[in-house]
C-alpha positions in Angstrom: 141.1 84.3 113.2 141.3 86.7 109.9 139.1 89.2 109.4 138.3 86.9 105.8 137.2 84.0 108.1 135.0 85.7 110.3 131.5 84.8 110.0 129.5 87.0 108.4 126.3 88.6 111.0 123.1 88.9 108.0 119.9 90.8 109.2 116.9 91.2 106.5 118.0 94.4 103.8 117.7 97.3 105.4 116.6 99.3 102.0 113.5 97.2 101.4 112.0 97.0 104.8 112.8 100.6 105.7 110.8 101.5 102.4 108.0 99.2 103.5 108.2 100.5 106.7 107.8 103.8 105.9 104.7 103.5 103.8 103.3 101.7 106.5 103.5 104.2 108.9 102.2 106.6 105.9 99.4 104.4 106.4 98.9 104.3 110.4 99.0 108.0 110.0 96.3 108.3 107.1 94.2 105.8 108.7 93.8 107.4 112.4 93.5 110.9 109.9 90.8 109.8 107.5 88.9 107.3 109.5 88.5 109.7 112.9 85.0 111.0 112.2 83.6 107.8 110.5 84.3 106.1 113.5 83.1 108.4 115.8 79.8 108.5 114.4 79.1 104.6 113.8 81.1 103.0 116.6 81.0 106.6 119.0 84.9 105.6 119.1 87.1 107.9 117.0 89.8 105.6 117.0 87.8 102.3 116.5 90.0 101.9 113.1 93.0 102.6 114.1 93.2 100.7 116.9 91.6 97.6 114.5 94.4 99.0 111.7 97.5 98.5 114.6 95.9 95.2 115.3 96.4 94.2 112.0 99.4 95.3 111.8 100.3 92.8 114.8 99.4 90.0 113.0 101.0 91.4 109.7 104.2 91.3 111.4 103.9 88.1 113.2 103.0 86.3 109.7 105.1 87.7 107.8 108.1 86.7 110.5 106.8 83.2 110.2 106.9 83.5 106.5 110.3 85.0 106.5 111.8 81.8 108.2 110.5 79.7 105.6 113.3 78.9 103.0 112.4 79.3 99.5 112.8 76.1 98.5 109.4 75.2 100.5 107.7 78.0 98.7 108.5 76.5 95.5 107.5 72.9 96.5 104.0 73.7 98.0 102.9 76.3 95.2 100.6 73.7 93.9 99.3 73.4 97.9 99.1 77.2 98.2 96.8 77.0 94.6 94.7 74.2 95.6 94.0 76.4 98.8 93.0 79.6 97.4 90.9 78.1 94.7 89.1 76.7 97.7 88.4 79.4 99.5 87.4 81.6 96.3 84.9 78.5 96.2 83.6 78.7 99.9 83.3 82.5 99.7 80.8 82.1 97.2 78.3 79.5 99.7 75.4 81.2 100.1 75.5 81.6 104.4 79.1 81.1 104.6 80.7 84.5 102.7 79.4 87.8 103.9 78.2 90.1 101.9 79.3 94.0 101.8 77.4 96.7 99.4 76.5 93.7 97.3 80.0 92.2 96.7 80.8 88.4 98.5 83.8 88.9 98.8 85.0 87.8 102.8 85.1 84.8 104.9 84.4 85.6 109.1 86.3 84.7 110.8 85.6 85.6 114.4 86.1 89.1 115.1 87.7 89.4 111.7 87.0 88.6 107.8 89.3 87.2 105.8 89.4 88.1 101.5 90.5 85.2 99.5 91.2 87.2 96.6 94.5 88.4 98.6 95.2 85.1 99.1 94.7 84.0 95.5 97.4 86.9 94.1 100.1 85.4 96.4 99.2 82.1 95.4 99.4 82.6 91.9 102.5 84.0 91.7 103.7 81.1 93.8 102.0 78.7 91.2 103.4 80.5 88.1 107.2 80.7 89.3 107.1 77.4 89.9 105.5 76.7 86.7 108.0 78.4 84.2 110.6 77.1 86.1 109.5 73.3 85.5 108.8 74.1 82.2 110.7 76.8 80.9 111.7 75.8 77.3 107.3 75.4 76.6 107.0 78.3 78.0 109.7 80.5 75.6 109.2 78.2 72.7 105.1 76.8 72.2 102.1 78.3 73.1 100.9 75.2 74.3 103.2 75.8 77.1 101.0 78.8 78.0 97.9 76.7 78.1 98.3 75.8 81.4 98.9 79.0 83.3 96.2 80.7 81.6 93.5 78.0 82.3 94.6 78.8 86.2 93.9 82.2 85.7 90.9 81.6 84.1 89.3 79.3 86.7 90.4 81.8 89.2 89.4 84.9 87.2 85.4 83.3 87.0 85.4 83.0 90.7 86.3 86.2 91.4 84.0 87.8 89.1 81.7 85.9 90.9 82.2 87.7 93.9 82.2 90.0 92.5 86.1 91.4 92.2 86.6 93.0 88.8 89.7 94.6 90.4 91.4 91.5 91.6 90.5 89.8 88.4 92.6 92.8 86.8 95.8 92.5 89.0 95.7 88.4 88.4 95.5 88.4 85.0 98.2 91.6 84.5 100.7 89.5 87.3 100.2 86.2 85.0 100.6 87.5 81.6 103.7 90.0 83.1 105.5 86.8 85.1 104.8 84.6 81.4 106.2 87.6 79.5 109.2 87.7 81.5 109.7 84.1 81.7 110.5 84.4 77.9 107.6 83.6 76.7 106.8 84.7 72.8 106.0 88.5 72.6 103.2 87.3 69.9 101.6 85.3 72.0 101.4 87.2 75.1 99.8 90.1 73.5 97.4 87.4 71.8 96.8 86.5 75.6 96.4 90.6 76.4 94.0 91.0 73.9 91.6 88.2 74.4 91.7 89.1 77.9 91.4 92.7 77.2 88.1 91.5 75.0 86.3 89.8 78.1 86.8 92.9 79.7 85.2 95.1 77.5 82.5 92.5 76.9 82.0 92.1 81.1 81.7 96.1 81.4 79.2 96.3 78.3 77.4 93.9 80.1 77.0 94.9 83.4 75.2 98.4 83.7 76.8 99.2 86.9 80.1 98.7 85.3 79.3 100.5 82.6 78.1 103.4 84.4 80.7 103.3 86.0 83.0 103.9 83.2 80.7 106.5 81.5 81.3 108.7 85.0 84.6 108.1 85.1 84.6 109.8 81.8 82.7 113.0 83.1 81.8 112.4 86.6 79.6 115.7 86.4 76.7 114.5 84.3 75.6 112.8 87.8 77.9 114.7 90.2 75.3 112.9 93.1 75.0 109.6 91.9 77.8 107.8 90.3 80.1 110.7 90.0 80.0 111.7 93.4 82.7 109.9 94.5 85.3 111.0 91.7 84.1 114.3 92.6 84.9 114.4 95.9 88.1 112.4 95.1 89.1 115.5 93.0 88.0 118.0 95.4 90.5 116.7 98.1 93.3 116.7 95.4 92.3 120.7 94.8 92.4 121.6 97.9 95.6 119.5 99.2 97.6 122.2 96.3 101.3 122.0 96.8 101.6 121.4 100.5 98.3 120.3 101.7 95.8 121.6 104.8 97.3 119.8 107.3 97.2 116.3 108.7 93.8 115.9 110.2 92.8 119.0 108.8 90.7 117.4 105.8 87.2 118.4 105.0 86.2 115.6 102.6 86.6 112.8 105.1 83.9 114.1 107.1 81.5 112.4 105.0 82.0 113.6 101.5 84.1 111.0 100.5 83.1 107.4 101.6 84.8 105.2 103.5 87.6 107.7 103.0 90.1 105.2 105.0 89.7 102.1 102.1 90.0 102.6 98.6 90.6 106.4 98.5 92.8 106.7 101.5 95.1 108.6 98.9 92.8 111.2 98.1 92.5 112.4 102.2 96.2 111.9 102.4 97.2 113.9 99.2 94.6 116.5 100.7 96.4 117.2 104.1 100.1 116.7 102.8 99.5 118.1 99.5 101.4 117.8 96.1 104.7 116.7 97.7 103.0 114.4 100.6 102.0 112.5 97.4 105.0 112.6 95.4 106.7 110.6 98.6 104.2 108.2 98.7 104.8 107.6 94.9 108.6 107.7 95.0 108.6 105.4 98.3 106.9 102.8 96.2 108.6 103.2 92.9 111.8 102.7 95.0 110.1 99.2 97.1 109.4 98.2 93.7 112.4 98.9 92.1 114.5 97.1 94.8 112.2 94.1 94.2 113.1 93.9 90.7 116.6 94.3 91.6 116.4 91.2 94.0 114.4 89.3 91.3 116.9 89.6 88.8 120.1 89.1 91.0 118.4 85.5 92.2 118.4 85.0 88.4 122.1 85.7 87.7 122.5 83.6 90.9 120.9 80.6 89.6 117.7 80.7 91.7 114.7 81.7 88.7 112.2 80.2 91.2 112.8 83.4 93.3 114.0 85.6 90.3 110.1 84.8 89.0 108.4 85.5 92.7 110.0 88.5 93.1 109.0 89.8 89.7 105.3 88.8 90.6 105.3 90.6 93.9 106.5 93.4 92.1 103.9 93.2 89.5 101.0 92.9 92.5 102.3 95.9 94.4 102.8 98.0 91.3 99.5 97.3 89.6 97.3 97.7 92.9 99.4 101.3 93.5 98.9 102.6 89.9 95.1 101.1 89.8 94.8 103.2 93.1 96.2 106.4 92.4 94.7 105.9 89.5 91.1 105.9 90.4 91.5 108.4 93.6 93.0 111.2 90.8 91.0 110.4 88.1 93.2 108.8 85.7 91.0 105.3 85.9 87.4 104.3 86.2 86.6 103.9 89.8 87.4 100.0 91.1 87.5 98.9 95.1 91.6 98.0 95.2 93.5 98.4 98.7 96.8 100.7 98.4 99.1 98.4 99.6 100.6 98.7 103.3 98.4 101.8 103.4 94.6 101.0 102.9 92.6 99.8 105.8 91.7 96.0 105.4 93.2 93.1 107.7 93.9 90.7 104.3 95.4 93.2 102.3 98.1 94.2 105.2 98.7 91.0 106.1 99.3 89.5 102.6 101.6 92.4 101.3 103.2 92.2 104.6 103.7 88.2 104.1 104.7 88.7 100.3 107.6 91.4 101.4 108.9 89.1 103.9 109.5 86.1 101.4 111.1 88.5 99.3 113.5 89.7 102.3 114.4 85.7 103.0 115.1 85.4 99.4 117.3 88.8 99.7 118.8 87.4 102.4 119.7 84.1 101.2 121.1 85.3 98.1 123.5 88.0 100.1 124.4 84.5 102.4 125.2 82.7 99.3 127.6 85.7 98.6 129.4 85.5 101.6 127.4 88.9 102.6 128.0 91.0 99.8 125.2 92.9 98.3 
């Protein structure tokens, strides 16, 4: 047999689940750092976390292997399945008795031992929904905006239920994920930014409204006019940036997670990791996900010169997720945005975040894979 005809042996590429692999060992790492002495003083375990965290992690990697066996084609034909699902569960969240409520957010489903968050659930399976959408109807989409009515009343529906919750965050990352996968579908720059700015409107009018969310913004702005009330977490935040300086004070060395900052392992895991590791710790977490992202887009737009713009479009909405929840997150934990509860994905502590992004990377490995398959194993 010639070396031509000699079947090609594919494995999943090694680029994008060595960069995912390596923020989520940033993660195991920041986790058992940041969470040691809240753990220790409500579970009198210091490793309650961490040990919960690897769990997680176990059944991260067991659905997403499930998920990365699934062609793509099944993706595509169940979207409206996957849709029907989360909109369901965004519903039954909201049951008085059934959803549990944290810090006066209903927000998670229990499930057992664990809680499950719809709102991941509902990112995935909007992306899912829109790819297949702009694929069946691609010519509305570039040419009428009737052809965006659709879409956008999804993200509506699913936008009012989680601001129900409520989930101002999640609202954010859906509607940005939408209006990006519509705008890159070829959709009329006009319209889109018509789209952007109505959206942008509710916003405004939703924080005006709400006092907490406006106070909220009005400390973001100068967190020392109430450095103990609703600056104190931006302050703190800060505080572990100063200190980290160029190389940090150590891994397990940081003084705000001892109960200046908290819940130090969630939403600003970034603050207690740019404090022991310092300026550069930071810089790889940043340049580990601008390359996962990166190599995402690269994927999504090889499956379109390859004919497949139902993967193409997925692809690009992962992308869009992991970027915006990354920037919103680094974001808020240095200052640069009002504070807002988003998980740093494959690094934050929370069982439905893990698992989702984890489930969301592998899809986008299969549809690596297939297209390298499809090329006779050429990159």
């Amino acid at each position: 047999m010639s070396a031509a005809a000699k079947p090609v042996h594919l494995g999943p590429d090694p680029l994008l689940g060595g960069l995912a692999l390596s923020l989520i060992v940033v993660g195991v790492v920041a986790i058992a750092s940041a969470s040691i002495g809240y753990s220790d003083w409500h579970f009198n375990s210091p490793w309650h976390h961490t040990i919960r965290h690897i769990v997680y992690l176990g059944m991260a990697a067991s659905l997403g292997a499930v998920a990365y066996r699934v062609p793509i084609e099944v993706w595509q034909r169940t979207s409206g399945l996957w849709l029907l699902m989360a909109l369901a569960l965004l519903l039954l969240v909201l049951v008085p008795g059934v959803g549990r409520d944290v810090n006066g957010s209903q927000r998670w489903l229990p499930l057992g031992p664990i809680t499950v968050q719809p709102s991941e659930i509902a990112k995935f399976a909007l992306v899912l929904y829109t790819a297949s959408f702009v694929v069946r109807h691609a010519k509305a989409v570039q040419n009428h905006w009737q052809g965006l009515a659709k879409p956008v009343a999804i993200l509506g529906v699913t936008g009012l239920l989680l601001l129900f919750e409520p989930d101002f965050g999640a609202t954010v990352i859906c509607a940005g994920t939408v209006f990006g996968m519509l705008f890159l579908a070829g959709a009329r720059l006009g319209y889109v930014l018509l789209l952007v700015t109505v959206a942008v409107g509710a916003l405004v009018f939703m924080i005006i409204s709400a006092p907490y969310r406006l106070q909220r913004l009005t400390a973001y702005t100068d967190p020392w006019q109430d450095p103990y009330g609703s600056g104190f977490q931006l302050i703190q935040s800060l505080i572990a940036f100063g200190r980290g300086e160029w190389w940090g004070v150590g891994l397990g060395n940081s003084i705000q997670k001892l109960f200046y900052l908290p819940e130090a392992h969630t939403d600003f895991v970034f603050s207690i990791w740019a404090e022991e590791t310092g300026f550069f710790g930071a810089l790889v977490v940043i340049v580990l996900y601008c390359l996962l992202i990166g190599r995402i887009l690269f994927v999504g737009r090889r499956a379109e010169e390859d004919g497949e713009p139902f993967a193409g479009y997925v692809c690009y909405g992962v992308a869009l997720i992991f970027s915006g929840q990354a920037f919103v997150n680094m974001g808020v934990s240095s200052g640069l945005l009002p504070t807002k509860g988003l998980t740093l994905p494959f690094i934050s502590y929370g069982g439905s975040s893990l698992i989702m992004s984890c489930v969301m990377l592998s899809v986008i490995l299969r549809i690596e894979y297939s297209l390298r398959a499809n090329r006779g194993g050429k990159s």
